[in-house]
C-alpha positions in Angstrom: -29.2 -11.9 -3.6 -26.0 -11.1 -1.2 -26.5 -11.1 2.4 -24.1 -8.4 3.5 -22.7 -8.5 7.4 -21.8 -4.8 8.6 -19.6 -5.7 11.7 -19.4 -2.7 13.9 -21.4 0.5 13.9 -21.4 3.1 10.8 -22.6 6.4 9.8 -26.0 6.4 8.6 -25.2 7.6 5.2 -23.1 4.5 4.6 -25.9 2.3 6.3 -28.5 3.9 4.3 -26.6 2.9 0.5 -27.2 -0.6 1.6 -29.9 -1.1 3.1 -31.7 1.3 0.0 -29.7 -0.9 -2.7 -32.2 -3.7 -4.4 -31.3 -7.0 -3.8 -29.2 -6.7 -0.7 -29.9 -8.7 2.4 -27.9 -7.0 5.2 -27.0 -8.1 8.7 -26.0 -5.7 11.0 -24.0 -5.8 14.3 -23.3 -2.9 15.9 -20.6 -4.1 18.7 -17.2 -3.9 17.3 -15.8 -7.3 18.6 -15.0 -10.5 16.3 -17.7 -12.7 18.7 -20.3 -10.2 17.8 -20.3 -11.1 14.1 -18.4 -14.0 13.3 -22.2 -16.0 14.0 -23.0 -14.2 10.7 -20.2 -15.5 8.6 -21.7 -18.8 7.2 -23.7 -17.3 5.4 -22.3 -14.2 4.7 -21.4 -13.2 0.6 -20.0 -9.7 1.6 -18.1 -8.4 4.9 -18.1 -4.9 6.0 -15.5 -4.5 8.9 -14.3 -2.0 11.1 -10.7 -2.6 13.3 -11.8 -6.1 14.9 -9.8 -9.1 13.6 -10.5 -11.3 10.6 -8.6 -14.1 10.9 -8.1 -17.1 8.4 -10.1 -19.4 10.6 -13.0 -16.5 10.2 -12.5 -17.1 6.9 -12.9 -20.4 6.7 -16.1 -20.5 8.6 -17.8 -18.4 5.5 -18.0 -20.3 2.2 -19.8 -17.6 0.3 -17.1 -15.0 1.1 -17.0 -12.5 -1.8 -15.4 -9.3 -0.3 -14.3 -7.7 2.7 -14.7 -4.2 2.8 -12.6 -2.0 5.4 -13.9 0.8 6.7 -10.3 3.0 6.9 -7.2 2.2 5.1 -5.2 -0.1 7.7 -5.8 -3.6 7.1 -2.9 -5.0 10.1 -5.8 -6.7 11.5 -6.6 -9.0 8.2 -5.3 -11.9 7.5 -4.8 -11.3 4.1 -3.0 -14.7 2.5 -6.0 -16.4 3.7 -8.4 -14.0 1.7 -5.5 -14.3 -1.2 -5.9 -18.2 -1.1 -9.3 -17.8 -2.2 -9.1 -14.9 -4.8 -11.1 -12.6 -2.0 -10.6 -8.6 -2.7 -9.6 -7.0 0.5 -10.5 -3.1 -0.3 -9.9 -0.1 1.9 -11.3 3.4 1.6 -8.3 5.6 -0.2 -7.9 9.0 0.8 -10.9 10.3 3.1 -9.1 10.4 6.4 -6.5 12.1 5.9 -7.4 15.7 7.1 -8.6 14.1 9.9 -6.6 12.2 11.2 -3.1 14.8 10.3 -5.3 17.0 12.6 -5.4 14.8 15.4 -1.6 14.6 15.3 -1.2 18.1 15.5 -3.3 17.7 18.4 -1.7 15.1 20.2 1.6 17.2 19.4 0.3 20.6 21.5 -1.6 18.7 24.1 1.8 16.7 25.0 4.0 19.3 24.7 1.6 21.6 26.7 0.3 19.1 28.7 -2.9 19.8 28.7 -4.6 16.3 30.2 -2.7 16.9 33.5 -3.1 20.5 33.7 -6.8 19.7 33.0 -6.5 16.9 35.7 -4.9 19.1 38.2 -7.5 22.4 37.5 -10.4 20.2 38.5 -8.7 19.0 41.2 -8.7 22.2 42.9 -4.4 22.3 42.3 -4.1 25.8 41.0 -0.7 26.6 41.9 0.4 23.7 39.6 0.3 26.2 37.2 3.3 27.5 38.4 5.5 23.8 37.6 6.0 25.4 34.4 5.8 22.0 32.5 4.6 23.0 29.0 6.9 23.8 26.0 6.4 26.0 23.0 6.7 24.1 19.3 8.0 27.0 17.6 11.2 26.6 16.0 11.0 22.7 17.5 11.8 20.3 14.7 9.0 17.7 14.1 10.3 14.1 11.7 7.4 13.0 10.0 7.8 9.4 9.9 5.8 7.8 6.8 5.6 10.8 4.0 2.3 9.8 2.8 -0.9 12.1 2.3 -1.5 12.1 6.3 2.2 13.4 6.6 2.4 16.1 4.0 -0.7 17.5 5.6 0.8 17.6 8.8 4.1 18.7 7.4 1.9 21.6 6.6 0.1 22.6 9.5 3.4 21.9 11.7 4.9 24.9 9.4 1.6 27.0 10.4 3.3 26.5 14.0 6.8 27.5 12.7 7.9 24.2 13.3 11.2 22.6 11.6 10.1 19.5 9.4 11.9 16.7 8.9 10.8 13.8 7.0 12.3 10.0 6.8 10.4 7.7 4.3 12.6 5.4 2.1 10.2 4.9 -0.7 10.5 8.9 -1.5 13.0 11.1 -3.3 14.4 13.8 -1.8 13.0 16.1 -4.3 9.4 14.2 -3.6 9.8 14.9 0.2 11.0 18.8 -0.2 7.8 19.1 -3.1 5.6 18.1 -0.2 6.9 20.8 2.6 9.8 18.7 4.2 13.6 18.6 4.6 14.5 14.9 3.7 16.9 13.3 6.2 19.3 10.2 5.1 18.8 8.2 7.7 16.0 7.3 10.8 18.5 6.5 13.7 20.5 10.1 13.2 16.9 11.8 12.5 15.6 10.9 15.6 18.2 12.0 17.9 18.1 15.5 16.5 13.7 15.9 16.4 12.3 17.6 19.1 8.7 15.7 17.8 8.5 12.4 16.2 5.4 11.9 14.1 4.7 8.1 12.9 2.5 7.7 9.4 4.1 4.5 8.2 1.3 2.6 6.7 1.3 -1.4 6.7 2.1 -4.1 9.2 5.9 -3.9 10.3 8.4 -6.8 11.5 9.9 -5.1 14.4 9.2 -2.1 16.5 10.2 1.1 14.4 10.6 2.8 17.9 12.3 -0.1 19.5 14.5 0.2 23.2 17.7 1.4 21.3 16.0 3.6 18.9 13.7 5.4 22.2 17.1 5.7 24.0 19.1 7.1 21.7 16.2 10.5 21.4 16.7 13.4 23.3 15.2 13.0 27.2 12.9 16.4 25.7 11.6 15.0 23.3 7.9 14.2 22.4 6.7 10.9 20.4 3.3 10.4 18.7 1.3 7.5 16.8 -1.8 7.9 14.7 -0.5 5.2 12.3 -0.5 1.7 14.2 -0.6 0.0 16.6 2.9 -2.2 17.0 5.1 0.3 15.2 6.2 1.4 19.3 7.6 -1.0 21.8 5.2 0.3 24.5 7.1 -1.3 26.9 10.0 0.5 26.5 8.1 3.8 25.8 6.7 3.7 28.9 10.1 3.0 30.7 11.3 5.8 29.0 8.4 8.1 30.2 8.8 7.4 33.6 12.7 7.5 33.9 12.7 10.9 31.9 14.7 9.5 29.0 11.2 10.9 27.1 9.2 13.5 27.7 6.0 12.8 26.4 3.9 10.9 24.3 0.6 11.0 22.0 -0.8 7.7 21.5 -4.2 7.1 19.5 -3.0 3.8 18.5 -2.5 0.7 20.8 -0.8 -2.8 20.0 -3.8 -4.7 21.3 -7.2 -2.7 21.4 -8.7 -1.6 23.7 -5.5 -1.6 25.9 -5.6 -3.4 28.8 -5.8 -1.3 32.2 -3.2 -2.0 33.6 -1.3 -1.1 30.1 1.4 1.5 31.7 0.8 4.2 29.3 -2.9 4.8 30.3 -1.2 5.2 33.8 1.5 7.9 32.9 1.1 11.4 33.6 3.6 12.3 30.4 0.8 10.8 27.8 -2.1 12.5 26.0 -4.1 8.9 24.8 -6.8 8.3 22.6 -9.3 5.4 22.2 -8.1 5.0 17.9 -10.4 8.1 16.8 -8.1 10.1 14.6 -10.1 9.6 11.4 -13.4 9.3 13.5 -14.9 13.1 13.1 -18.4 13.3 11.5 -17.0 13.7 7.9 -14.8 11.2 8.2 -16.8 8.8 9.7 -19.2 10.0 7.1 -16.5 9.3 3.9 -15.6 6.4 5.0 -18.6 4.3 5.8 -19.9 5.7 2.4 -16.8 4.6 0.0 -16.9 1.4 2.3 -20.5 0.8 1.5 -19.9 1.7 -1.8 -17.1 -1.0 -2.7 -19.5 -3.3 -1.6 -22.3 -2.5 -4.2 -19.5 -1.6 -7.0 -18.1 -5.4 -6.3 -21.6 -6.9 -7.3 -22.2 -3.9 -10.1 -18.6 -5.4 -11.4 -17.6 -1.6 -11.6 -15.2 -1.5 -8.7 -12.1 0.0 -8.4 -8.9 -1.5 -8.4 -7.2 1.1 -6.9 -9.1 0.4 -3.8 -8.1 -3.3 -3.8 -5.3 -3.7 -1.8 -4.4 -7.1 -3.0 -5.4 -6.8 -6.8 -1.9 -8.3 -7.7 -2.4 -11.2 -5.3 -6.0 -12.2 -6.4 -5.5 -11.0 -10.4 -5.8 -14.1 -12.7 -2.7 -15.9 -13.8 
């Protein structure tokens, strides 16, 4: 009979397959922290995860390990060679996020650019005549790089041309043709892409081995434009972002994604008056929370029904038999 641990909280729909499946024992911790349910791992057969950490020691402490389950599609948080080492399918939820979360994007995009969390700010505050700072910019005829050209940024290429925006789109593992099929001008290179977008948009899925958006990279944008992450957390030297903010050399940013989460407080984004921020909730509205705890669920009970699918395995090539 597997004992299931659901480590973090999930829609009820999702909840509700396992706990109505016969023969599954389920555990469930609603805090999303790694001390929360790493007391559940020894005898744990299946692992349902949220964006917490599973690290190989983690690993280690549970013997009966079967499958981890994500609920979303990143999986930076995962130590995956260690789940590799012992033939452990690491699967993630394909494509239920992706309205979602290219929605958020073109959110983050028109709050920064018309600043809407300090006009709010100053509103409330009783500042009235800020009004007249004339801070906020138009996106019409601004050109927006989609950075990753994946599901997420096709749909975004396509709302961005609702706006009459300009899209650009860098992603080496596309043709041209590919990238022009899916709304978007390809461009040859990041470095001179950047310093012509008016709107940089990161979708670049994975883990990378150096900031995308590094110092030299940030400086050489123009001082107007706007920079925004719904991907991951780590693909933007925050550091230097938030340098840039406050010297001018950017002008805004949209950040849903942090390189350790929560940030702390004293993190100097959450401090800047040129970000729009956002506690990693781009995929989070009801139906996606909804998808997603359902296919998530689901991998679980397909894995023991042997009827799971391998395009959901994200390292099926690591774990097949030799």
């Amino acid at each position: 009979m597997p004992r299931v641990v659901v480590a973090g909280r999930i829609h009820p729909r999702g909840l509700a397959l396992l706990k109505n499946a016969p023969g599954i024992q389920l555990d469930i911790v609603e805090d999303v922290s790694v001390a929360s349910y790493a007391p559940f791992m020894p005898t744990a057969d299946a692992l349902l995860i949220r964006t917490q950490p599973l690290s190989a020691e983690t690993i280690a402490k549970a013997p009966n390990l079967k499958i981890v389950s994500r609920h979303g599609v990143g999986y930076d948080a995962v130590d995956v060679a260690a789940l590799n080492a012992r033939k452990i399918p690491l699967t993630v939820v394909g494509d239920v996020t992706s309205t979602a979360v290219a929605e958020h994007a073109m959110m983050l995009i028109l709050a920064t650019a018309r600043q809407a969390a300090l006009f709010d700010r100053k509103t409330r505050t009783g500042e009235w005549g800020y009004r007249n700072s004339f801070d906020a910019v138009e996106i019409r005829g601004k050109t927006l790089l989609v950075v990753g050209f994946g599901r997420i940024g096709r749909r975004l290429a396509r709302l961005a041309a609702c706006f009459e925006m300009q899209v650009t789109a860098y992603d080496p593992y596309l043709s041209a043709d590919a990238i022009r099929r899916g709304g978007a001008e390809p461009v040859d290179g990041l470095d001179g892409a950047l310093a012509q977008a008016d709107v940089v948009s990161l979708h670049v899925p994975g883990a990378q081995d150096a900031y995308l958006l590094d110092e030299r990279r940030l400086a050489g944008m123009k001082p107007t434009a706007i920079v925004v992450n719904t991907a991951r957390g780590g693909l933007i030297d925050e550091a230097a972002l938030a340098d840039a903010l406050s010297a001018g050399r950017i002008a805004g940013a949209g950040i849903d994604v942090f390189e350790i989460e929560p940030p702390a407080p004293d993190n100097p984004l959450l401090a800047s008056q040129r970000t729009v921020v956002s506690p990693h909730n781009a995929g989070l509205t009801v139906g996606g929370a909804e998808r997603m705890a359902t296919v998530a669920a689901q991998n679980i009970l397909d894995f023991f029904n042997a009827s799971l699918n391998p395009e959901l395995i994200v390292n099926r090539d690591e774990i097949a038999p030799t």
